[in-house]
C-alpha positions in Angstrom: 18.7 43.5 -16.6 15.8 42.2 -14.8 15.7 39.2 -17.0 19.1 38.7 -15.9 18.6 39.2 -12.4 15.7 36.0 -12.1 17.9 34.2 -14.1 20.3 34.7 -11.9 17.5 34.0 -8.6 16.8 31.0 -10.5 20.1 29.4 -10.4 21.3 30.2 -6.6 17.7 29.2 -5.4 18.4 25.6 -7.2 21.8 25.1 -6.0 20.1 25.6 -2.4 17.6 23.1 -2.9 19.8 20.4 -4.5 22.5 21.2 -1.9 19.7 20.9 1.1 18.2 17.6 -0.2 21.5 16.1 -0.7 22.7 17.1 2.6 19.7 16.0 4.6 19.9 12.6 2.7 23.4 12.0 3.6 23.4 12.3 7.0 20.2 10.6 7.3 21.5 7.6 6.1 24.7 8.4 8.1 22.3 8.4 11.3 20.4 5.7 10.2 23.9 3.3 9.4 25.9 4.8 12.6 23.7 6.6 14.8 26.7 7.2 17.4 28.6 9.3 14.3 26.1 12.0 14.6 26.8 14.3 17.4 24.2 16.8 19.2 24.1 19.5 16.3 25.1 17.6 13.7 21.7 16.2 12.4 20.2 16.5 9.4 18.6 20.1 9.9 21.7 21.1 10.9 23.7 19.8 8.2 20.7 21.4 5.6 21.2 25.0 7.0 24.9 25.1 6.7 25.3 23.6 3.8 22.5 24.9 2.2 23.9 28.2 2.6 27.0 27.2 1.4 24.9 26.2 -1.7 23.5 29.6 -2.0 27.0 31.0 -2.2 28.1 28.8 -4.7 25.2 28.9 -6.8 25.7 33.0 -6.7 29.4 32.4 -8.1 28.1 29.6 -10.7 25.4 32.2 -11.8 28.4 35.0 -12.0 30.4 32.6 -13.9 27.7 31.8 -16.5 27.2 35.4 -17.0 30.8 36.7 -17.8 31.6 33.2 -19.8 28.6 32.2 -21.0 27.2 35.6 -21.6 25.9 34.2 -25.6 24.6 31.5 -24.4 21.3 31.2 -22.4 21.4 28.5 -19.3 20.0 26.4 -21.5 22.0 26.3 -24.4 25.0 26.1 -22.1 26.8 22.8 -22.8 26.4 20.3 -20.2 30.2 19.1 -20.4 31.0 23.0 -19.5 28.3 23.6 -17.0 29.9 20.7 -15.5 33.2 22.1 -15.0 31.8 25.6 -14.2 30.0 24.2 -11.5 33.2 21.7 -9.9 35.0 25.4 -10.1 32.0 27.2 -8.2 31.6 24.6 -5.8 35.7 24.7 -4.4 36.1 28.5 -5.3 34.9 28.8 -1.4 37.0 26.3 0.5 40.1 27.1 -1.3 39.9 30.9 -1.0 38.9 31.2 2.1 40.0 29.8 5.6 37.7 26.4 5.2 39.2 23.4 5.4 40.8 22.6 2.1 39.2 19.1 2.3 35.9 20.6 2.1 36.6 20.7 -2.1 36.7 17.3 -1.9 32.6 17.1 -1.6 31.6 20.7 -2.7 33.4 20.6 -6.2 31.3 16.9 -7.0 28.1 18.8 -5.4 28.9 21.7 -7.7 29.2 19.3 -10.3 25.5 17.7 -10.0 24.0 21.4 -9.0 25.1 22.5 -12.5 23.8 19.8 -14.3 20.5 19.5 -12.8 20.0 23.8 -13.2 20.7 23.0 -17.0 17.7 20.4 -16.8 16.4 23.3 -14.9 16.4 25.8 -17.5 15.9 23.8 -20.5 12.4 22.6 -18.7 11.7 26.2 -17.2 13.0 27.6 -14.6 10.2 28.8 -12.8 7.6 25.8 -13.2 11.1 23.9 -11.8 11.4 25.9 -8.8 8.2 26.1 -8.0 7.7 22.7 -7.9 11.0 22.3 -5.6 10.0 24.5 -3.3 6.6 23.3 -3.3 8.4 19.4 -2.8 10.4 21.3 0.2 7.5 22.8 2.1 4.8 20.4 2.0 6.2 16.9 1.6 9.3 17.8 3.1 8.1 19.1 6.4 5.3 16.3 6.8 7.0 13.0 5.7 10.6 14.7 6.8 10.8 17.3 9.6 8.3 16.1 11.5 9.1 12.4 11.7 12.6 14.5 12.6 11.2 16.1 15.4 9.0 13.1 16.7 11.8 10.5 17.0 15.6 12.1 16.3 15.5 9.5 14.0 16.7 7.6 16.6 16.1 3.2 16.2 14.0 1.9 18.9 12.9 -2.0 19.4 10.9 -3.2 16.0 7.3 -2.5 16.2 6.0 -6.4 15.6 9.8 -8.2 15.4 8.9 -9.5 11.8 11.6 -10.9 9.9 13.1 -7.9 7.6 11.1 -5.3 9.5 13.8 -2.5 9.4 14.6 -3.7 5.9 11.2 -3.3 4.9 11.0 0.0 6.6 13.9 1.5 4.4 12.2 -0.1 0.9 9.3 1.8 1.5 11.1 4.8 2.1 12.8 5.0 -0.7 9.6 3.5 -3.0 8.3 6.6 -1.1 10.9 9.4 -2.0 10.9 7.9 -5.8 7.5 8.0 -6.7 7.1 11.8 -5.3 10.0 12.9 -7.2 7.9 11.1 -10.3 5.0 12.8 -9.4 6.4 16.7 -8.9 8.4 16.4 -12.0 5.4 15.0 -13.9 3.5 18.2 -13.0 6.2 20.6 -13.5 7.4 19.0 -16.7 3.8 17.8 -18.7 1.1 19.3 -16.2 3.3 22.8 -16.5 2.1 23.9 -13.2 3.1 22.3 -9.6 1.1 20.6 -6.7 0.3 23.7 -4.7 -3.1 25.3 -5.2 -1.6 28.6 -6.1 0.1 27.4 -8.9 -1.7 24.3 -10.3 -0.9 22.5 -13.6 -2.6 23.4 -16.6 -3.2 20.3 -18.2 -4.3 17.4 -16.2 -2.3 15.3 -15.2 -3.3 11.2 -15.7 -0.2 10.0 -17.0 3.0 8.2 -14.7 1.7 6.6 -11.8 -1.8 8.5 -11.9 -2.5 5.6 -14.5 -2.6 3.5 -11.2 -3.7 5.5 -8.6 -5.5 9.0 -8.6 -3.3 10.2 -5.3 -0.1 8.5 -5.6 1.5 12.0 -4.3 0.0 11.7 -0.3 -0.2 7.7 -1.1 3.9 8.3 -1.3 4.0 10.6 1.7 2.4 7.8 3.9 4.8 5.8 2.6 7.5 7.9 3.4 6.1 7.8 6.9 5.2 4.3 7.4 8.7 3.2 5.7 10.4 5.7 8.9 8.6 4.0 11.3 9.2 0.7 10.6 12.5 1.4 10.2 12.8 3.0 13.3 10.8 1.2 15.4 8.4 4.1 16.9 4.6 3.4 17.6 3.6 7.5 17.5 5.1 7.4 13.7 2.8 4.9 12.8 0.3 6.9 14.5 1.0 10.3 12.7 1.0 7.9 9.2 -2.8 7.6 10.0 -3.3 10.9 10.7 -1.4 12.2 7.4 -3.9 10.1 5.6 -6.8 11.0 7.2 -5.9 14.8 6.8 -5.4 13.8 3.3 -8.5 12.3 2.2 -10.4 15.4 3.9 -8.1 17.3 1.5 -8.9 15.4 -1.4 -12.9 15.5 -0.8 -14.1 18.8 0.7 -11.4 20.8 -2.2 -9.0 18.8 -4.1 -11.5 17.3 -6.6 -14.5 19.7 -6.5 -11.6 21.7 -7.7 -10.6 19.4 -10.3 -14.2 19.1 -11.4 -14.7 22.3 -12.1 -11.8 22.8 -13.9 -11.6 19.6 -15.9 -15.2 18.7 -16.2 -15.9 15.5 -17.8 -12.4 14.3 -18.6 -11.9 14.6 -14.9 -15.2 12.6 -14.5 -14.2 9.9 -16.9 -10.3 10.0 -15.0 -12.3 9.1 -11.7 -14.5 6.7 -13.1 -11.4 4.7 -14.3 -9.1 5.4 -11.3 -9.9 4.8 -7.9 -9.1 7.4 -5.0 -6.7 5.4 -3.0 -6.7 1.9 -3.8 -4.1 1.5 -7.2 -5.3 -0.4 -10.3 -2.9 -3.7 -11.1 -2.5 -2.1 -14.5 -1.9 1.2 -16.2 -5.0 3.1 -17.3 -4.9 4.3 -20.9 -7.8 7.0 -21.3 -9.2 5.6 -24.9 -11.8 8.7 -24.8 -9.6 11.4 -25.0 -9.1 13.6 -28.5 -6.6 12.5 -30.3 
């Protein structure tokens, strides 16, 4: 029963996360495209706590579903093909039964849809190293490189910085160079490290593989993207400002704990990874570590 039960956890608690990204995403680029569409209460923190809840409850009716019909089968043998339809089912069931608006079903049953495939990946990778790392993603990347850019600046577009050709265009690139390479980088660590970023959960391998062939911080080298990328993009001056002071909080990070940590843990293959890889500035190709055990 308890096994059941954080199964169970596991699914509602991805549903929320994949329907909270995907909402904030939307109307961010909704904001960004049409900034006049986006009325006071509407933005993207708004959008993430309603329909994150209603991803909660839908996740809750997937997980019920899986357990009376798919009650042989653990999440991860489940089929994709009929997860998929499980999930378009869980994610209308509330519109349809209840008084929402009917057209609601229109964009919950293909969120449903996604949310079941992805808690499949979920559970065929592990569940917890998964969620872990999602939740990790959602409170440390996601409040610095998103909610507080948020808060600074409404995401509201001011005059460009500099007026350089493609400024804004540029802007958006590096966001979304950003928002790529730490979705790399926390898969990589949930999926080969089998840990996540956070210090009370850390990977048990380490992990030099991906982009930390290039660089040996691509995760807060992507986070100052992410932040540099916004304000470009939106024109503000104090975003570029906070970009530098990400960093600089970073590299503190990185000295006085991050790799004394690592050190000590890893010992020389740590030592031969730093010798190889710089700190901050990426190689122009991919380090293969030639004096590891085969």
């Amino acid at each position: 029963m308890l096994a059941r039960l954080r199964t169970a956890a596991g699914i509602v608690l991805t549903w929320g996360v994949v329907w909270v990204v995907l909402a904030i995403v939307i109307v961010s680029v909704i904001g960004v495209a049409d900034p006049d569409s986006i009325d006071e209460g509407e933005g993207p923190l708004d959008a993430a706590r309603i329909i994150g809840g209603m991803g909660l409850l839908c996740g809750a009716i997937f997980a019920a579903m899986l357990a009376l019909v798919e009650r042989r089968r653990t999440v991860a043998e489940v089929p994709p093909w009929r997860a998929a339809v499980w999930g378009v089912l869980a994610g209308i069931a509330p519109p349809l039964l209840s008084p929402m608006n009917d057209a609601i079903a229109t964009t919950s049953g293909p969120l449903g849809l996604l949310a079941a495939l992805v808690t499949v990946a979920v559970a065929r990778a592990g569940v917890g190293l998964i969620a872990g790392a999602a939740l990790f993603f959602a409170g440390a990347p996601g409040v610095i490189a998103g909610w507080v850019p948020y808060r600074m600046t409404r995401w509201r577009m001011d005059d460009p910085l500099v007026g350089a050709p493609f400024e804004r265009t540029i802007g958006g690139v590096l966001m979304a160079i950003g928002v790529a390479a730490l979705a790399e980088c926390f898969a990589r660590f949930a999926f080969e490290g089998r840990g996540t970023p956070a210090p009370i959960a850390p990977t048990e391998r380490l992990v030099v593989s991906g982009l930390y062939r290039f660089v040996r911080n691509p995760m807060y080298v992507s986070v100052v993207t992410v932040v540099l990328g916004q304000a470009l993009l939106l024109g503000s001056a104090p975003l570029l400002a906070y970009a530098g002071v990400v960093w600089l909080a970073s590299h503190l990070f990185v000295l006085l704990y991050e790799e004394p940590t690592l050190r000590r843990t890893y010992g020389e293959a740590y030592e031969r990874y730093c010798a190889n890889v710089a700190r901050w500035r990426p190689r122009l190709t991919p380090w293969r570590d030639s004096g590891a055990p085969s």
